[in-house]
PDB file with one MODEL, atoms N, CA, C and O in Angstrom:
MODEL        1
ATOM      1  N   UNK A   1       0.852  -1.180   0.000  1.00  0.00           N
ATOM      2  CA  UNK A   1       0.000   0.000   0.000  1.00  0.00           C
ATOM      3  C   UNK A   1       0.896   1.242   0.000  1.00  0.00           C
ATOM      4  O   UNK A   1       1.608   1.462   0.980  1.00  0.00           O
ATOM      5  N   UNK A   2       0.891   2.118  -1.131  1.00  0.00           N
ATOM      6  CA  UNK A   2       1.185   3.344  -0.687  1.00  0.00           C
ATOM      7  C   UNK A   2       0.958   4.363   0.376  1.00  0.00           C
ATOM      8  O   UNK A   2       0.111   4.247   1.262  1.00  0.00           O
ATOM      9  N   UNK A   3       1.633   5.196   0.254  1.00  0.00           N
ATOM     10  CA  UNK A   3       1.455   6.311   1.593  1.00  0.00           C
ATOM     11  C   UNK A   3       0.678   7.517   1.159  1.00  0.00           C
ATOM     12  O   UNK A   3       0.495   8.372   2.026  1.00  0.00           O
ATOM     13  N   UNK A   4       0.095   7.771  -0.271  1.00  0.00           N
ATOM     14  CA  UNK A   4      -0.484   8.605  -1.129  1.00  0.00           C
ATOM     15  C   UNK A   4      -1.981   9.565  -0.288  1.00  0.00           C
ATOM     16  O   UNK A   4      -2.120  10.775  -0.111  1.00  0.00           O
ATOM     17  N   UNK A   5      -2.788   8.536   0.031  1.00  0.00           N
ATOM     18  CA  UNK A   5      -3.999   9.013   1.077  1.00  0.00           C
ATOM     19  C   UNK A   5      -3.806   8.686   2.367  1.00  0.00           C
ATOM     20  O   UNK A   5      -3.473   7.623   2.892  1.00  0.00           O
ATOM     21  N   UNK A   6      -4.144  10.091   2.948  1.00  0.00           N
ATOM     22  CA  UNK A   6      -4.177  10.315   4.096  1.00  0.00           C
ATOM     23  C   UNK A   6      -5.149   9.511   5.122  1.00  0.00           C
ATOM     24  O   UNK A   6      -4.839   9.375   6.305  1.00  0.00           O
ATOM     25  N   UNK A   7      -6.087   9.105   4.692  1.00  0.00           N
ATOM     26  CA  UNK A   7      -7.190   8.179   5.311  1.00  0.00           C
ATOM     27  C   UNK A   7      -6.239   6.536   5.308  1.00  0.00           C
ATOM     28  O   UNK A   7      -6.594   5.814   6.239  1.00  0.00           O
ATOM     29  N   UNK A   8      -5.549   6.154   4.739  1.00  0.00           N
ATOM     30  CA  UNK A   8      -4.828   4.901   4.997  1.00  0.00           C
ATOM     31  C   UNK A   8      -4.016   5.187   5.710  1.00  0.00           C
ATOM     32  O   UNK A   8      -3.481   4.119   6.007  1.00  0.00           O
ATOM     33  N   UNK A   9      -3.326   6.305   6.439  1.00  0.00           N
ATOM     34  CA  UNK A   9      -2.424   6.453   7.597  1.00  0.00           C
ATOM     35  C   UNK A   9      -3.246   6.714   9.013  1.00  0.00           C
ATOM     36  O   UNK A   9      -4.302   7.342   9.089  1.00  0.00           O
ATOM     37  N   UNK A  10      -2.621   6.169   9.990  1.00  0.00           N
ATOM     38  CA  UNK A  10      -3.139   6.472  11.036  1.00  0.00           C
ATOM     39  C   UNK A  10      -1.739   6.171  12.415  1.00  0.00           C
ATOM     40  O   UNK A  10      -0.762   5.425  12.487  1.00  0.00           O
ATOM     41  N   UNK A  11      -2.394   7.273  13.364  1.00  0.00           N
ATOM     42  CA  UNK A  11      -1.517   6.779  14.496  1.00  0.00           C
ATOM     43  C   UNK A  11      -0.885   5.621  14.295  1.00  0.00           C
ATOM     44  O   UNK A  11      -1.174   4.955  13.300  1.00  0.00           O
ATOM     45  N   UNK A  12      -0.071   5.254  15.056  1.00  0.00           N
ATOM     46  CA  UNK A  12       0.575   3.745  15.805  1.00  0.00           C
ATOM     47  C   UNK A  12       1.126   2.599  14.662  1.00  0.00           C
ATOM     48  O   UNK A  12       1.862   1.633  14.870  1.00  0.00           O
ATOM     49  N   UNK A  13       0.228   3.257  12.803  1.00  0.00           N
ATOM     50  CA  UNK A  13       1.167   2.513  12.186  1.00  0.00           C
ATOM     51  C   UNK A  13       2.192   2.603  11.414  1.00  0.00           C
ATOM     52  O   UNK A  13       2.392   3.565  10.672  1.00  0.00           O
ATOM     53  N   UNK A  14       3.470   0.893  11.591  1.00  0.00           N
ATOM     54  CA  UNK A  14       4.633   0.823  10.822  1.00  0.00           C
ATOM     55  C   UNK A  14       4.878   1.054   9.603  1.00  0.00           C
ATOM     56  O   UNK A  14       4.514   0.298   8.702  1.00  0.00           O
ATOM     57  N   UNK A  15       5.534   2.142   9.420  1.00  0.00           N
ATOM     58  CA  UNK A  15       5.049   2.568   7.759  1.00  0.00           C
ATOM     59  C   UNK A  15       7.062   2.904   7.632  1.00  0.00           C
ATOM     60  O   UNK A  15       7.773   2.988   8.633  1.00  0.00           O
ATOM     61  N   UNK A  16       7.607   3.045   6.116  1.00  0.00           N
ATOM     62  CA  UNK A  16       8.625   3.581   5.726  1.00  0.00           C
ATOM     63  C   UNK A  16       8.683   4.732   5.111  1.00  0.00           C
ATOM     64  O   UNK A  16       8.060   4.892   4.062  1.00  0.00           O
ATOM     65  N   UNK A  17       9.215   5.429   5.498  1.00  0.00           N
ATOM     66  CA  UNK A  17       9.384   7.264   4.820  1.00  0.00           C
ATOM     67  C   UNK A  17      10.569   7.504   4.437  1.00  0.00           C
ATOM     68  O   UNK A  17      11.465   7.132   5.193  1.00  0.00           O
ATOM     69  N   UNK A  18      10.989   8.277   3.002  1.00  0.00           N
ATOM     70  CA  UNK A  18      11.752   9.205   2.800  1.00  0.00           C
ATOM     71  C   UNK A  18      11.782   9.980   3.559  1.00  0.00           C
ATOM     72  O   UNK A  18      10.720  10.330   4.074  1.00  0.00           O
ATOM     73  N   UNK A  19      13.191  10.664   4.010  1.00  0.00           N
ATOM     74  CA  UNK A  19      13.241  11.962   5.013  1.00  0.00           C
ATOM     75  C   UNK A  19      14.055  12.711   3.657  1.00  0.00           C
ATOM     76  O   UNK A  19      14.890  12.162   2.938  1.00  0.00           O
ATOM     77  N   UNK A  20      13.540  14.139   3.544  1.00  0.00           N
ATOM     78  CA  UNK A  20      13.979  15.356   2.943  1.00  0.00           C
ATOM     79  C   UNK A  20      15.514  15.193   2.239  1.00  0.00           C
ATOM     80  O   UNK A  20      15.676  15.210   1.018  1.00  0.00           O
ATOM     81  N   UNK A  21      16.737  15.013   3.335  1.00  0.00           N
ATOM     82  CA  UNK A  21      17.759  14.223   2.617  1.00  0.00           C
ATOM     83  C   UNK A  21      18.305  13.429   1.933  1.00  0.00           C
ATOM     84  O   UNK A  21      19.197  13.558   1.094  1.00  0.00           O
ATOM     85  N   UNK A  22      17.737  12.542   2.310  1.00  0.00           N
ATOM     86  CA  UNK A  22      17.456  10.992   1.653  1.00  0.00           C
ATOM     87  C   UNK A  22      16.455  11.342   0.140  1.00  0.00           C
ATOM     88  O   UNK A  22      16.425  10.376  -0.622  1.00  0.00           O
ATOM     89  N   UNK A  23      15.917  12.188  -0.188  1.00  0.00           N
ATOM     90  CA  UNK A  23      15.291  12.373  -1.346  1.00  0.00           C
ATOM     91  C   UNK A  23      16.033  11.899  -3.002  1.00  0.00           C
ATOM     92  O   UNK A  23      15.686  11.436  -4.089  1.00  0.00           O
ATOM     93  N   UNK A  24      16.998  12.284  -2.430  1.00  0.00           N
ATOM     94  CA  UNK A  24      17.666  11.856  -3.975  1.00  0.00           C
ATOM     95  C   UNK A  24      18.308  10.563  -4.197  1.00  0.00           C
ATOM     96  O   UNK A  24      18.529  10.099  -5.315  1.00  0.00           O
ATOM     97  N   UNK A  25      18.597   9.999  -3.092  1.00  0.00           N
ATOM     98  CA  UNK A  25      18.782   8.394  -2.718  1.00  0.00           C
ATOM     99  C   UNK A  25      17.847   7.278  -2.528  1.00  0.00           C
ATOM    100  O   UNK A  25      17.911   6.116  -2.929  1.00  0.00           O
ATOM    101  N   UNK A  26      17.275   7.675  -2.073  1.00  0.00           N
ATOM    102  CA  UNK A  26      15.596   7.262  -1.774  1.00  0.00           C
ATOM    103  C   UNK A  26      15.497   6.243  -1.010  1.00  0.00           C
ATOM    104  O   UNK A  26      14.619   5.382  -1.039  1.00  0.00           O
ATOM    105  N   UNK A  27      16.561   6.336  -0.184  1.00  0.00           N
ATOM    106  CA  UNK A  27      17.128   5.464   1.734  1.00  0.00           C
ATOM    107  C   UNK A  27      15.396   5.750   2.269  1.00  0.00           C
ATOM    108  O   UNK A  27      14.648   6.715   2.426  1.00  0.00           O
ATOM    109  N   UNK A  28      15.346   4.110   2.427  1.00  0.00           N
ATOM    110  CA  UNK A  28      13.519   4.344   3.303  1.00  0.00           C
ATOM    111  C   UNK A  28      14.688   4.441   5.034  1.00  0.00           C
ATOM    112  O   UNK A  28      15.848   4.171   5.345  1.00  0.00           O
ATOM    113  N   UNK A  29      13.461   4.983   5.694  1.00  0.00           N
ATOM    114  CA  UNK A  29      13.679   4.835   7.456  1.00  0.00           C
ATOM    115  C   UNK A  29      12.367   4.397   8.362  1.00  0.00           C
ATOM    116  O   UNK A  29      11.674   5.368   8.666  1.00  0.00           O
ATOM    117  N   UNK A  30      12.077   3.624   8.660  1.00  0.00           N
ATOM    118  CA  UNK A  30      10.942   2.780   9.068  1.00  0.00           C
ATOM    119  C   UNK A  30      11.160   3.299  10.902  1.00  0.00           C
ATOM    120  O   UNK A  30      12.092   3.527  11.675  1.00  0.00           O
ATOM    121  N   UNK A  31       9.803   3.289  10.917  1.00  0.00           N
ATOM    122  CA  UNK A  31       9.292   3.500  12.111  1.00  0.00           C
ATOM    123  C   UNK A  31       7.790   3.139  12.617  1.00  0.00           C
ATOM    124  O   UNK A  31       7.317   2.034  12.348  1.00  0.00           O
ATOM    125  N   UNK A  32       6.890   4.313  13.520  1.00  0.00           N
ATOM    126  CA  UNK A  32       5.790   4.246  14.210  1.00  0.00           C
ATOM    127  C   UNK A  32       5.623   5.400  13.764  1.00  0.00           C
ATOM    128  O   UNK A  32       6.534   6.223  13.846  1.00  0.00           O
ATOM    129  N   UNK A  33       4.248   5.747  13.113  1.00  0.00           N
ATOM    130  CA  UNK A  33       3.476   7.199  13.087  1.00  0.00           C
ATOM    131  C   UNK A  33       3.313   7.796  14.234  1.00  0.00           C
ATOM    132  O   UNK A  33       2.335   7.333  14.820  1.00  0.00           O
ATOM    133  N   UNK A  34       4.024   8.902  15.005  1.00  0.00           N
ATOM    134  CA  UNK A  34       3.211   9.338  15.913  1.00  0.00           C
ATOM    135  C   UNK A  34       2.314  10.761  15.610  1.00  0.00           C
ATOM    136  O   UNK A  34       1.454  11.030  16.448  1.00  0.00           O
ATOM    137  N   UNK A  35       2.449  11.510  14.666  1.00  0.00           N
ATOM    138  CA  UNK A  35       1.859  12.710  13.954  1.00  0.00           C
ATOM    139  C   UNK A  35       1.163  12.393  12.421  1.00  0.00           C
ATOM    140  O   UNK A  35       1.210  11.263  11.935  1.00  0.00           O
ATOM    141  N   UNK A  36       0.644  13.311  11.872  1.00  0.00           N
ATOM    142  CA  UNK A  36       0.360  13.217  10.538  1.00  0.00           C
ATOM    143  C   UNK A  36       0.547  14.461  10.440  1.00  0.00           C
ATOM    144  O   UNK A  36       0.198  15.145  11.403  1.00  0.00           O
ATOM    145  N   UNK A  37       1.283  15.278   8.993  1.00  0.00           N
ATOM    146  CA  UNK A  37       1.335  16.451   9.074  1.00  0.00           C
ATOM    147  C   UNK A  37       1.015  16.733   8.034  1.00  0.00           C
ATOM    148  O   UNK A  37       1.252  17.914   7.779  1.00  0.00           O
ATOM    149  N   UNK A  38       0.313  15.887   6.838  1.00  0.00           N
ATOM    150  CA  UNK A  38      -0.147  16.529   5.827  1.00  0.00           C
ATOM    151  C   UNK A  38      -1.984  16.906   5.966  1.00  0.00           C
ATOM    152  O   UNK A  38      -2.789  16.001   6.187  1.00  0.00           O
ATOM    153  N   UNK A  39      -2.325  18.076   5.828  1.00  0.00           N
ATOM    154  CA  UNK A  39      -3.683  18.310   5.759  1.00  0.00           C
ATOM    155  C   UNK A  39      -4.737  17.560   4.691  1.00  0.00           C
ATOM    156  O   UNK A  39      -5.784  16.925   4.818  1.00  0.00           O
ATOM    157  N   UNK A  40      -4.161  17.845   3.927  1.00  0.00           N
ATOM    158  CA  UNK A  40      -4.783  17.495   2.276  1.00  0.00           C
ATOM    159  C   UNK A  40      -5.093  15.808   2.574  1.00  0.00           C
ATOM    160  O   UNK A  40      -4.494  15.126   3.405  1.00  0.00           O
ATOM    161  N   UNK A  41      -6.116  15.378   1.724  1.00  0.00           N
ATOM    162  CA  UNK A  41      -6.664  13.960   1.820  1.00  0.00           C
ATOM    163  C   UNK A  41      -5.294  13.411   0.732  1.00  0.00           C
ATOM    164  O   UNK A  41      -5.047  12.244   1.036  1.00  0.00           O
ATOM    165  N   UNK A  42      -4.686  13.727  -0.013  1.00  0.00           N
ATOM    166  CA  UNK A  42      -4.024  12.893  -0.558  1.00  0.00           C
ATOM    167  C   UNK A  42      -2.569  13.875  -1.389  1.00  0.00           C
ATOM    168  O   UNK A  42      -2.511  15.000  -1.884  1.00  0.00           O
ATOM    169  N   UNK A  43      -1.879  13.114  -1.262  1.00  0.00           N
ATOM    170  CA  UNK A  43      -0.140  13.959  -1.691  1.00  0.00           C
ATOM    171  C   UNK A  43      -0.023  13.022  -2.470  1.00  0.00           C
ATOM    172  O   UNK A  43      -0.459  11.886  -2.285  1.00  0.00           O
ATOM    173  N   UNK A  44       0.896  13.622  -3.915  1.00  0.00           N
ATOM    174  CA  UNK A  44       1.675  12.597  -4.677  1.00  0.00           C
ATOM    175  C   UNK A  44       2.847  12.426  -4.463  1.00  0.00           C
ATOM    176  O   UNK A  44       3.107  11.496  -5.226  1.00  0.00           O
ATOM    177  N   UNK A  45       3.736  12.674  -3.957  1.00  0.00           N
ATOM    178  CA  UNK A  45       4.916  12.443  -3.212  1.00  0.00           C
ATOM    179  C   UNK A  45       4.610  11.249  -1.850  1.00  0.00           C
ATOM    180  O   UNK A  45       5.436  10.367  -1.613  1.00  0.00           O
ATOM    181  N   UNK A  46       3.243  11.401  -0.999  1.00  0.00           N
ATOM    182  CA  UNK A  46       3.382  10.759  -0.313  1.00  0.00           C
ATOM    183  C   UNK A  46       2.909  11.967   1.228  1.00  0.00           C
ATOM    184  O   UNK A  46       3.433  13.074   1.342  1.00  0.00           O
ATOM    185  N   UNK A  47       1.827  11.399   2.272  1.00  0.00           N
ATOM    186  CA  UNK A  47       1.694  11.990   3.033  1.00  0.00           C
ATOM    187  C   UNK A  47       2.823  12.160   4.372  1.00  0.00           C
ATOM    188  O   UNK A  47       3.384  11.225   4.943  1.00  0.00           O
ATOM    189  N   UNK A  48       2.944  13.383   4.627  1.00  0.00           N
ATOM    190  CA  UNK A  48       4.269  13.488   5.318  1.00  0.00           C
ATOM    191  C   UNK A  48       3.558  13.303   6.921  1.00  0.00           C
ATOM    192  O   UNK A  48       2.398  13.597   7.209  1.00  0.00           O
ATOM    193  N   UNK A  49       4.502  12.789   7.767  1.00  0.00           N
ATOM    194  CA  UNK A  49       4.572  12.337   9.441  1.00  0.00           C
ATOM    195  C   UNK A  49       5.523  12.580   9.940  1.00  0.00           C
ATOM    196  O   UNK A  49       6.605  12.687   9.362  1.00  0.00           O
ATOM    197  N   UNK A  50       5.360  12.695  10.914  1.00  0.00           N
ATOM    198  CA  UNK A  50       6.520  12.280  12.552  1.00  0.00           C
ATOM    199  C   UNK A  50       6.539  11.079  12.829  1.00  0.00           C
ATOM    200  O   UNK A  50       5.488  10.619  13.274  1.00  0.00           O
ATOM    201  N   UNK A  51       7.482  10.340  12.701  1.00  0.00           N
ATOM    202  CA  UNK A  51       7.662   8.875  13.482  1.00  0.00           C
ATOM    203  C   UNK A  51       7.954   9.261  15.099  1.00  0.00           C
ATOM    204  O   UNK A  51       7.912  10.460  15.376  1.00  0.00           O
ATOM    205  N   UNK A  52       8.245   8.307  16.170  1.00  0.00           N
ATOM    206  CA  UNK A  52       8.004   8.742  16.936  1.00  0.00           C
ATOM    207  C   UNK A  52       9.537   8.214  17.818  1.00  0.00           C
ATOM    208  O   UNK A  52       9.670   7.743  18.948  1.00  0.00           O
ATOM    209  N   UNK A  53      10.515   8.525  16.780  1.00  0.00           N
ATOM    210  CA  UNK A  53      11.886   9.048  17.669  1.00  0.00           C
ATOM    211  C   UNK A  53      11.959  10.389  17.074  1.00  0.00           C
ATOM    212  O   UNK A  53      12.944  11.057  17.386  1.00  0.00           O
ATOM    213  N   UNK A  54      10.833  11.065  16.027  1.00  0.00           N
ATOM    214  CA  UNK A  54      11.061  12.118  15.577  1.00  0.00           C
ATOM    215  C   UNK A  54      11.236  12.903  14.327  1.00  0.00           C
ATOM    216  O   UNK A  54      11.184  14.104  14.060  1.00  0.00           O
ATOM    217  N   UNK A  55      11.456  11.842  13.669  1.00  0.00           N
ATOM    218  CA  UNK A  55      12.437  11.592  12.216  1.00  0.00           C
ATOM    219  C   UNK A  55      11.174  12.214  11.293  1.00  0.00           C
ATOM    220  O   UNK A  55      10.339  11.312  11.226  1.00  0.00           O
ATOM    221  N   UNK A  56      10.742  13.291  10.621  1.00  0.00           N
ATOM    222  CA  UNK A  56       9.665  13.145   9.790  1.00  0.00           C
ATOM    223  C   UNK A  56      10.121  13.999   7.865  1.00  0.00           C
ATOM    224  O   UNK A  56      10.757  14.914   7.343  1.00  0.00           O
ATOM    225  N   UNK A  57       9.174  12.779   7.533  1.00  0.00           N
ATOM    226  CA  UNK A  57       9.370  12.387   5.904  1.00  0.00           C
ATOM    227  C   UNK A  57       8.335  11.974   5.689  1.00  0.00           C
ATOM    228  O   UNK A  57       7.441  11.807   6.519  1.00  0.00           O
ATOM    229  N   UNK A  58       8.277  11.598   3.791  1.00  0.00           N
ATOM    230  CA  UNK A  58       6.787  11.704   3.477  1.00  0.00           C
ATOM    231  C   UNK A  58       6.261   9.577   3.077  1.00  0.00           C
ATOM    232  O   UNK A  58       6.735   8.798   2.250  1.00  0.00           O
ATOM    233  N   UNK A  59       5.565   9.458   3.734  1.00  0.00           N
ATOM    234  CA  UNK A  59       5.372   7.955   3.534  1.00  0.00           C
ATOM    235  C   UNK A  59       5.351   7.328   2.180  1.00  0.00           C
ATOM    236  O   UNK A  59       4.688   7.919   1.327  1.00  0.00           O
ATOM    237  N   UNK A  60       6.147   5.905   1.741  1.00  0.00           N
ATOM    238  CA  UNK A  60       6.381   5.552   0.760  1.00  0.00           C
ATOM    239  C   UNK A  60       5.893   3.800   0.873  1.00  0.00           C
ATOM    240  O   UNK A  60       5.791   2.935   0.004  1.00  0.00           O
ATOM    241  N   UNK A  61       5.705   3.783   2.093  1.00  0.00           N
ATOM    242  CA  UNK A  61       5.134   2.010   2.065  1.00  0.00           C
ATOM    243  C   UNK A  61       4.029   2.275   3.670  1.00  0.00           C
ATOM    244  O   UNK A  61       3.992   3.352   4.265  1.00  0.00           O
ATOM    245  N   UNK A  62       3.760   1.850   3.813  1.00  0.00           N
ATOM    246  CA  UNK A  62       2.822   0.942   4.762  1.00  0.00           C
ATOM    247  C   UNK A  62       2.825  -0.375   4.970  1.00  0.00           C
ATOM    248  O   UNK A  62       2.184  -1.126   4.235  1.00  0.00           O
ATOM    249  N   UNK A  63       3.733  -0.925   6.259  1.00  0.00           N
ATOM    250  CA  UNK A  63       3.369  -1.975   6.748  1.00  0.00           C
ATOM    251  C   UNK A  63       2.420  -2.795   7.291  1.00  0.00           C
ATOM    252  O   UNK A  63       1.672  -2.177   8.049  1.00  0.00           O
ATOM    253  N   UNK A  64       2.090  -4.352   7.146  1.00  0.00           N
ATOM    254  CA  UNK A  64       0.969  -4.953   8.064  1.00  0.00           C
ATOM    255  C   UNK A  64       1.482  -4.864   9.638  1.00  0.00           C
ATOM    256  O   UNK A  64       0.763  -5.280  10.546  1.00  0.00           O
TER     257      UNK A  64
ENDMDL
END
């Protein structure tokens, strides 16, 4: 599942994000959602979060 709509993200889940740096490499960093920071129902890049050591980038997978 992509990270595209905002309604498939939620709190507490394991998802992988690009962080801003990593953009041109495209290094995933896996974590826990603890924020959502995109407003909009859906991004094409990917809806951006806070994981919850902090780290925030725009989601590119969704884990089960």
């Amino acid at each position: 599942m992509s990270g595209t709509n905002r309604a498939d993200i939620k709190k507490g889940l394991s998802v992988s994000i690009v962080l801003k740096q990593d953009q041109r490499s495209g290094t995933l960093t896996e974590g826990i959602v603890k924020d959502i920071l995109t407003n909009s129902a859906n991004h094409h890049h990917g809806i951006k979060v806070r994981l919850q050591d902090g780290a925030v980038g725009r989601v590119k997978a969704i884990h089960d």
